[in-house]
N, C-alpha and C positions, 0 to 999 in steps of 0.2 A: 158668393163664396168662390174664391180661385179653385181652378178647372174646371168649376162646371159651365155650362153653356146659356147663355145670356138673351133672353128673349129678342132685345133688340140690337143685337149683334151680326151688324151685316158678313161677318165671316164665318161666324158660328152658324150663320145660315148656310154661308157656300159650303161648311165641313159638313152640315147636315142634309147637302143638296136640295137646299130650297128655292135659292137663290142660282142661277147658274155661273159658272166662270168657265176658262179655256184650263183643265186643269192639265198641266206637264209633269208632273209627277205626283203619288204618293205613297205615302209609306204609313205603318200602324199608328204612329203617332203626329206625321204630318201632311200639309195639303201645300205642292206648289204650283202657281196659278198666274198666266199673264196678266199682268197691269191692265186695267181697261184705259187708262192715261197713262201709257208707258213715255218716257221721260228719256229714251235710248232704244235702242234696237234692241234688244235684249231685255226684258223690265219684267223680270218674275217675285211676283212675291211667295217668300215660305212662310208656310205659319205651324205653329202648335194648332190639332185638332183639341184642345182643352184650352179653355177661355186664360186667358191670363190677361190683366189691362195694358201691359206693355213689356219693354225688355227690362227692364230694373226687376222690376214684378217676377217675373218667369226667372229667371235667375236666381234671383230669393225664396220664392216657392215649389220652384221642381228643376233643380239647375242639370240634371241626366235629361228631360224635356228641352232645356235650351242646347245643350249641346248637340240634340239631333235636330234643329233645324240649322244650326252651324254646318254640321256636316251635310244637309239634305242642299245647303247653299254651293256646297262644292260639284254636288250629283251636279245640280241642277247648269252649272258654270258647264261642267263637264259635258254633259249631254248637247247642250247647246253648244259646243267647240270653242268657247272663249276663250282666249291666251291669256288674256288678265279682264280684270271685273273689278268694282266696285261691291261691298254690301256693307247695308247702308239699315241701323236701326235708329226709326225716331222714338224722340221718348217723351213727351209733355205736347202741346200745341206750341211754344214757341220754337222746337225744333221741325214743328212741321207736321205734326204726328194729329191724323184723324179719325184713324177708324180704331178705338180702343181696345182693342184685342194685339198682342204681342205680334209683329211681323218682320221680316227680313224683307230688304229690296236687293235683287240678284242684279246688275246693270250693268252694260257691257254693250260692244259693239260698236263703239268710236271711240276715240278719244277723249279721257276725261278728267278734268283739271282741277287743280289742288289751288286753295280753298274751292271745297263747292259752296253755293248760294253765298 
């Protein structure tokens, strides 16, 4: 059932603190956390603390939920001093997308070029 929390959801575990991560920010409704494969000097991911399978998903099912991790993407830009970023949601495996639970990549800290991959 969308929002609830998914047994084998390795995110739902980090919101549930089972699983550890480096968390850099949260807030009531989400959890921002560095990449353990960050991809940039900067490599946060935000998520919804309620399960959603991806960004199409979360959009369609609690689109005031997606909008605070849009804005949790700006804290998180902010906090970190970035002058510009990248954020970056995958959505299916052929864009990349592995851990099925909704997430934002915050990315910054070099330079970074148009098309990516």
């Amino acid at each position: 059932m969308p929002g609830e929390p998914q047994d084998d959801c390795l995110f739902c575990k980090i919101v549930a603190g089972t699983i550890p991560a480096t968390i850099v920010r949260e807030t009531e409704t989400t959890v921002a956390f560095r990449d353990i494969n960050p991809q940039a000097p900067t490599h946060v991911l935000v998520i919804p603390k309620a399960h959603h399978v991806d960004a199409a998903a979360l959009a369609a099912e609690a689109p005031q939920l997606a909008a605070d991790v849009l804005r949790e993407t700006r804290a998180v830009a902010d906090d970190e001093k970035l002058e510009s970023y990248r954020v970056i949601f995958n959505t299916g495996s052929g864009a990349g997308q592995t851990v099925w639970h909704a997430h934002a990549h915050v990315l910054g800290g070099r330079g970074l070029q148009w098309p990516p991959g």
